[in-house]
C-alpha positions in Angstrom: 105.9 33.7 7.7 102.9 35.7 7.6 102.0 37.1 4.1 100.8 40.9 4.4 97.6 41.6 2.3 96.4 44.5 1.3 94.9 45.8 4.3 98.3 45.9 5.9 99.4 47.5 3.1 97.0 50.1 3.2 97.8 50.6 7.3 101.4 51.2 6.7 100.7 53.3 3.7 98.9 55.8 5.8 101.1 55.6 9.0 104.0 56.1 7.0 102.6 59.4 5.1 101.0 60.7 8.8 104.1 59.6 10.8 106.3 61.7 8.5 103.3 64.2 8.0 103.4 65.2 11.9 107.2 64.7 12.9 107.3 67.8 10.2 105.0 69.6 12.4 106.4 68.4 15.7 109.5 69.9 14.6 108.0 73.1 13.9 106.2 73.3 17.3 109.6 72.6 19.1 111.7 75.4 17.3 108.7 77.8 18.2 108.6 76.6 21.8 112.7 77.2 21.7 112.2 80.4 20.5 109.4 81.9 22.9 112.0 80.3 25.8 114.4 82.8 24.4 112.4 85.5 24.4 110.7 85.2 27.7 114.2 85.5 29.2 116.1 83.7 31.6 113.9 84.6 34.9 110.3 83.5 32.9 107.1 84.4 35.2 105.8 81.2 37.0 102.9 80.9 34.8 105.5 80.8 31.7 107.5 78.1 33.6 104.5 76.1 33.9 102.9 76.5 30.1 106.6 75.9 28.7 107.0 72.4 31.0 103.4 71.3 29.9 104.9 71.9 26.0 107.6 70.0 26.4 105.7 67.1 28.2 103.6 67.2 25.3 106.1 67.5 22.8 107.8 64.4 24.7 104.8 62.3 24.8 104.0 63.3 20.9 107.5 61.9 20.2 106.7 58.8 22.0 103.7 58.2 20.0 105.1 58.6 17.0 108.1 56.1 17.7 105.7 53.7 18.5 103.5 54.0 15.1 106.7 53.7 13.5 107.6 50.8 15.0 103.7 49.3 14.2 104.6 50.5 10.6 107.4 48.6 10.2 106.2 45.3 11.5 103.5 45.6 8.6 106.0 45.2 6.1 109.0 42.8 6.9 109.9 40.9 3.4 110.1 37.6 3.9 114.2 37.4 2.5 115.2 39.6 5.9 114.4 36.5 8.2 117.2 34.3 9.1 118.9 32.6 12.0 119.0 35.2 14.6 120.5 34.5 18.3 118.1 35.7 20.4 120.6 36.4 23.7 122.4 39.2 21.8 119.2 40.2 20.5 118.2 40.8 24.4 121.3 42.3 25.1 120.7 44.5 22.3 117.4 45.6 23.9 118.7 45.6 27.5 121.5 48.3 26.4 118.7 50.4 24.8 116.4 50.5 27.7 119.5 50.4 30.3 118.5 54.1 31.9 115.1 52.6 32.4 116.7 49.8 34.2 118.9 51.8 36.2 116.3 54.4 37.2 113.9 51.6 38.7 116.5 50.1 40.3 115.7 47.1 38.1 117.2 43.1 37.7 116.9 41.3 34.6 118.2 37.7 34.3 118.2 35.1 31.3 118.7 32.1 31.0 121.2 30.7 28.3 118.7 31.6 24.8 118.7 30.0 21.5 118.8 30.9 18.2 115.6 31.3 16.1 114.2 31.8 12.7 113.8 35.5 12.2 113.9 39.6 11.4 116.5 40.7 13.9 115.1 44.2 14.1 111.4 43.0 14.8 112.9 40.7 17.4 114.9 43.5 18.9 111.8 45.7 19.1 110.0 42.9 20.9 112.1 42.2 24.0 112.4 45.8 24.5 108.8 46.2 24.4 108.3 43.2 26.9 110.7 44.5 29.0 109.7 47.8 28.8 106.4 47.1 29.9 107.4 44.8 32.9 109.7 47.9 34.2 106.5 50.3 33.1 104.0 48.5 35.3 106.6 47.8 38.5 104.6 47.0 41.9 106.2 48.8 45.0 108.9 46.5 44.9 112.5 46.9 42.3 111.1 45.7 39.4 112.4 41.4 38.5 112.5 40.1 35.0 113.4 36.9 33.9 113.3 35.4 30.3 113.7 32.0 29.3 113.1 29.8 26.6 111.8 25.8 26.0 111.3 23.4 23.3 107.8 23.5 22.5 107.2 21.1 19.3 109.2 22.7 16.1 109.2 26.2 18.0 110.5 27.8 20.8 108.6 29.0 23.8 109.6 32.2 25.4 108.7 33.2 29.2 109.0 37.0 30.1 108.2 37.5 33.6 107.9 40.0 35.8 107.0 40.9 39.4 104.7 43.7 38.6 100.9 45.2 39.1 99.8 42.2 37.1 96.9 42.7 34.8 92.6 41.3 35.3 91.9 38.2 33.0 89.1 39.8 31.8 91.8 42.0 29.4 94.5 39.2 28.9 93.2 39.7 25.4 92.4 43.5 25.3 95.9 44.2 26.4 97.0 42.9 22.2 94.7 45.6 20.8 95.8 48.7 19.3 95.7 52.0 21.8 94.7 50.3 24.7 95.7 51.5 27.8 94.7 50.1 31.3 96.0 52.3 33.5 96.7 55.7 34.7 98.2 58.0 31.9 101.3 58.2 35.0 102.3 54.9 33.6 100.7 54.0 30.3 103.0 54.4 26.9 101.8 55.0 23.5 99.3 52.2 23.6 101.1 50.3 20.9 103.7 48.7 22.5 101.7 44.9 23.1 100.1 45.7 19.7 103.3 45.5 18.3 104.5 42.6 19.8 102.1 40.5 18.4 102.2 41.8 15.3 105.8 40.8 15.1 105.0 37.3 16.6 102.4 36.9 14.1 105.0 37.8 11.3 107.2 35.0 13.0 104.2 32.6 12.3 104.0 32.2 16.4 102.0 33.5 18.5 101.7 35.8 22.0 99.8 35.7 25.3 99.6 36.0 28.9 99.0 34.6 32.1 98.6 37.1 35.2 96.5 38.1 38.0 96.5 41.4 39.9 99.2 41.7 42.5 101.1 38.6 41.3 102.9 40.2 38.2 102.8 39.1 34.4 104.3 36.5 32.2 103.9 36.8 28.8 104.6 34.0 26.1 105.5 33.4 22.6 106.4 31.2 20.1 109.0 31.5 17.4 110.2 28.9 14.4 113.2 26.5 15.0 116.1 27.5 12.4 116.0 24.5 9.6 119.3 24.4 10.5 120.5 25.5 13.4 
């Protein structure tokens, strides 16, 4: 597995400290929002409708982020004695149950085929098929969005497929997509901007690694490896 160094450490030092640093202070902002609500009534004016929605969308989105830099925080610092055997089809129908008003609000289908067991954190793992998924229901086309995962043999690791039917994405970013707060499209659609980030952080811990293949139009299908249990 991959060995953190100190750099890492250093990372999830500091998002640790800010992550509980600002969810102090988003706490404080929502009580205070709470409170003016009560005191501008039940009938507020228009312009008080509108200045409390924009506070909770920000307080909504702030959340978001924050949840995300967790998550990035906590793939810097798996020990190596929490991997193990892990089947991945109940880690996916761990994930699919998490997300499942996403999936029901996009009027989505997501299909598997039968999934093996790997070598692995199954937290990490969790957080990476939700992401995945997430992001193939995030980016839909005009069409319901379709996701399909399956897994292949691929030398002493398996291969996983996650495909979906969406916007797809321009090869000239296949790569861009991995880095930290990078966001492609309108802010309508786009998350936190660590949700790919994070997957291949956690693939990286794995000792795999992630990519993709897709073209605009013609949806996405992202790939990763991940280690064969010694004995499965």
């Amino acid at each position: 597995m991959l060995q953190p160094d100190q750099s890492d450490r250093d990372w999830q030092l500091f998002l640790d400290t800010a992550v509980h640093d600002l969810r102090a202070q988003l706490r404080t902002i929502a009580t205070s929002c709470g409170l003016l609500s009560e005191m501008s009534g039940e009938a507020p004016n228009d312009d008080a409708a509108q200045l409390a929605q924009r506070l909770d969308d920000g307080i909504a989105r702030m959340t978001a982020l924050l949840k995300a830099l967790d998550e990035y925080s906590i793939a810097l610092r798996v020990p190596d004695d929490s991997f193990g055997p892990v089947p991945t089809e109940s880690v996916v129908r761990s994930a699919l149950a998490e997300i499942a008003p996403m999936v029901r609000d996009t009027a989505a289908s997501v299909d598997y085929t039968p999934l093996p067991s790997v070598t692995g954190n199954w937290e990490l793992l969790s957080t990476l098929f939700r992401n995945l998924l997430t992001n193939g229901l995030r980016y839909r086309g005009a069409d319901p969005p379709r996701l399909t995962i399956s897994a292949e043999r691929d030398g002493d690791a398996w291969r996983f497929a996650v495909r979906d039917n969406g916007i797809g994405i321009d090869a000239r970013y296949h790569e861009q997509i991995f880095a930290p707060f990078q966001r492609l499209h309108a802010s309508d659609k786009s998350g936190a901007g660590l949700g790919l980030a994070t997957c291949k952080r956690i693939v990286e811990q794995h000792g795999g690694r992630i990519w993709v293949e897709s073209t605009i139009g013609n949806g996405s299908t992202f790939f990763f490896t991940l280690p064969i249990p010694t004995n499965p």
